[in-house]
Backbone as a printed PyTorch tensor [residue, N CA C, xyz], in Angstrom:
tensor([[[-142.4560,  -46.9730,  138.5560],
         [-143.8580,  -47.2350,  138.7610],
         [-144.6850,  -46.2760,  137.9100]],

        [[-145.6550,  -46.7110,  137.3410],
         [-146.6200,  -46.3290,  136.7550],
         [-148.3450,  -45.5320,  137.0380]],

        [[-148.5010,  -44.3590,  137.6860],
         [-149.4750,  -43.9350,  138.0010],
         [-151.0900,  -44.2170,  136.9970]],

        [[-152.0580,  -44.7160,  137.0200],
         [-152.8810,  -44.4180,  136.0470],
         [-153.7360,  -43.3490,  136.2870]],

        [[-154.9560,  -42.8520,  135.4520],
         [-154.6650,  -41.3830,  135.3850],
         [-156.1530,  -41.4770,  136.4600]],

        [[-156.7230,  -42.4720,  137.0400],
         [-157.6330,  -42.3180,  137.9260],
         [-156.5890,  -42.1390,  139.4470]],

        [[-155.4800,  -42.2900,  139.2140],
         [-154.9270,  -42.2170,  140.6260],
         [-154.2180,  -43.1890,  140.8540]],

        [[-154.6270,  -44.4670,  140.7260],
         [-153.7380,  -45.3980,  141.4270],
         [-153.1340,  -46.1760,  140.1660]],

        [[-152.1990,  -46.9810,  141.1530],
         [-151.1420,  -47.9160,  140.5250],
         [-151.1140,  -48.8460,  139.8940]],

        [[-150.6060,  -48.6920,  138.8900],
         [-151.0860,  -49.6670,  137.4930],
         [-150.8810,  -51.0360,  138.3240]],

        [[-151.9030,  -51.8490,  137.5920],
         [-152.1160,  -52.9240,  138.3520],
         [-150.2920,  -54.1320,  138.7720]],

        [[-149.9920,  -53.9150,  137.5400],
         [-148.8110,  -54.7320,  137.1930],
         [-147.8000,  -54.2580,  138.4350]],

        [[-147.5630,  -53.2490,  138.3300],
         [-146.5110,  -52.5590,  139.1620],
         [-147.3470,  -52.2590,  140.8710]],

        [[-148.5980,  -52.4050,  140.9340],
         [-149.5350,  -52.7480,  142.2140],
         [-148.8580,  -54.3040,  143.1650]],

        [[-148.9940,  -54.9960,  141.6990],
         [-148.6190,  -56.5270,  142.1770],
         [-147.5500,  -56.5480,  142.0670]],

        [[-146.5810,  -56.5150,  142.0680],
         [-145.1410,  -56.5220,  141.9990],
         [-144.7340,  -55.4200,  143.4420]],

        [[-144.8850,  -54.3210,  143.9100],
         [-144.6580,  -53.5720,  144.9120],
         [-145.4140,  -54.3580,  146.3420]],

        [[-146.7720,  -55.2660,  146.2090],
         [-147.2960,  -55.9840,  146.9270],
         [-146.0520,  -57.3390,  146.9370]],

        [[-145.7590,  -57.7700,  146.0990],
         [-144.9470,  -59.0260,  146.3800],
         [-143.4810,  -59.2590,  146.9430]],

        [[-142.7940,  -57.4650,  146.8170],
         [-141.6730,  -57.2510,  147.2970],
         [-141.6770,  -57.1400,  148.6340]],

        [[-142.9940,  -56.4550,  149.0520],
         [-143.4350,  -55.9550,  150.6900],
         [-143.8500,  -57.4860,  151.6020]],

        [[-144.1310,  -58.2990,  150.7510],
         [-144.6500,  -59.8260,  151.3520],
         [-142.9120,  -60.4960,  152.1260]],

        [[-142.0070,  -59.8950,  151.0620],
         [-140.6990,  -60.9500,  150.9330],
         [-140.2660,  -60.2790,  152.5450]],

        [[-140.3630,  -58.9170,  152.4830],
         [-139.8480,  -57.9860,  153.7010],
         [-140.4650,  -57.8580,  154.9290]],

        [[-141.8420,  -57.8360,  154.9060],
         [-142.6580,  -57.3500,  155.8120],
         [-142.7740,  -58.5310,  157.1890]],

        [[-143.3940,  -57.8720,  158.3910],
         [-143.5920,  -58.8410,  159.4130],
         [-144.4020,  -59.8330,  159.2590]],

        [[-145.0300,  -60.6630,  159.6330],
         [-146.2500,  -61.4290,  159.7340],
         [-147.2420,  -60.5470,  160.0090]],

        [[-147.0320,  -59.5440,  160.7060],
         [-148.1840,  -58.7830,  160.7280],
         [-148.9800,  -57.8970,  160.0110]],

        [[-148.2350,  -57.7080,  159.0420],
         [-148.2970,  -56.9520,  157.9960],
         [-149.0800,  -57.9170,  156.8850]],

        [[-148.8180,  -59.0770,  156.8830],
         [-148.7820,  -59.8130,  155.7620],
         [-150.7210,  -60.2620,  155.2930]],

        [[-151.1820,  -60.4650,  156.3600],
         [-152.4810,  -60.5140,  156.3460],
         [-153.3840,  -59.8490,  155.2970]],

        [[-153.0990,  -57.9000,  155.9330],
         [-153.5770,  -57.0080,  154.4880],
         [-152.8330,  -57.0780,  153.6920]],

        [[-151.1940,  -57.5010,  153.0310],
         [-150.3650,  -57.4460,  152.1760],
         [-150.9470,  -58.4990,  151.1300]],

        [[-151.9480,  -59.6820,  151.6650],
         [-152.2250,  -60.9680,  151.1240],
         [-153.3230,  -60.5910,  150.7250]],

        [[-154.1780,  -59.5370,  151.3660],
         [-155.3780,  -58.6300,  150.3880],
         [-155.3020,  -57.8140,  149.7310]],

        [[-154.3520,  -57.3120,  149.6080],
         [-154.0780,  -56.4510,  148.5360],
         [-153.5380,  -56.9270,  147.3560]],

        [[-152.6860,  -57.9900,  147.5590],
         [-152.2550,  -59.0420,  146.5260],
         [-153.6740,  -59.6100,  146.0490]],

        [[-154.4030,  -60.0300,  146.7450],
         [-155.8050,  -61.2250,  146.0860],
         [-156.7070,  -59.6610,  145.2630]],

        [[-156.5260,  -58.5450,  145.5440],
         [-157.1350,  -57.3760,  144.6590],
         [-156.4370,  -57.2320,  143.6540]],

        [[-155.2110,  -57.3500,  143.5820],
         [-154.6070,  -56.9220,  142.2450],
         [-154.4440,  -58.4500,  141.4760]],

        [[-154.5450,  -59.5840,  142.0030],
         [-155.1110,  -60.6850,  141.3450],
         [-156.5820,  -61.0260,  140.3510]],

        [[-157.5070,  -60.4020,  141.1390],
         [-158.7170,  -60.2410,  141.0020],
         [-158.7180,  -59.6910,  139.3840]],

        [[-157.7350,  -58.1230,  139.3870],
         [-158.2900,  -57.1350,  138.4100],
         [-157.1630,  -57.9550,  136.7830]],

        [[-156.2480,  -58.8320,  136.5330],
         [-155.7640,  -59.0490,  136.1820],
         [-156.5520,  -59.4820,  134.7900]]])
């Protein structure tokens, strides 16, 4: 993974760590997992 130098996670490797956590995670989880995915969609 790729840090950028404001702090957070390069977008690419953002969306990809979001899509692995979707495959794993509960349903409950998935709600903010599906907003955090539609943010790193957004910045693409």
């Amino acid at each position: 993974m790729k840090w950028e130098n404001n702090g957070e996670l390069a977008q690419r490797d953002l969306s990809e760590l979001v899509r692995r956590l979707l495959d794993v995670e509960s349903t409950n989880h998935s709600d903010e997992l599906s907003r955090l995915g539609t943010k790193c969609n957004d910045q693409d």
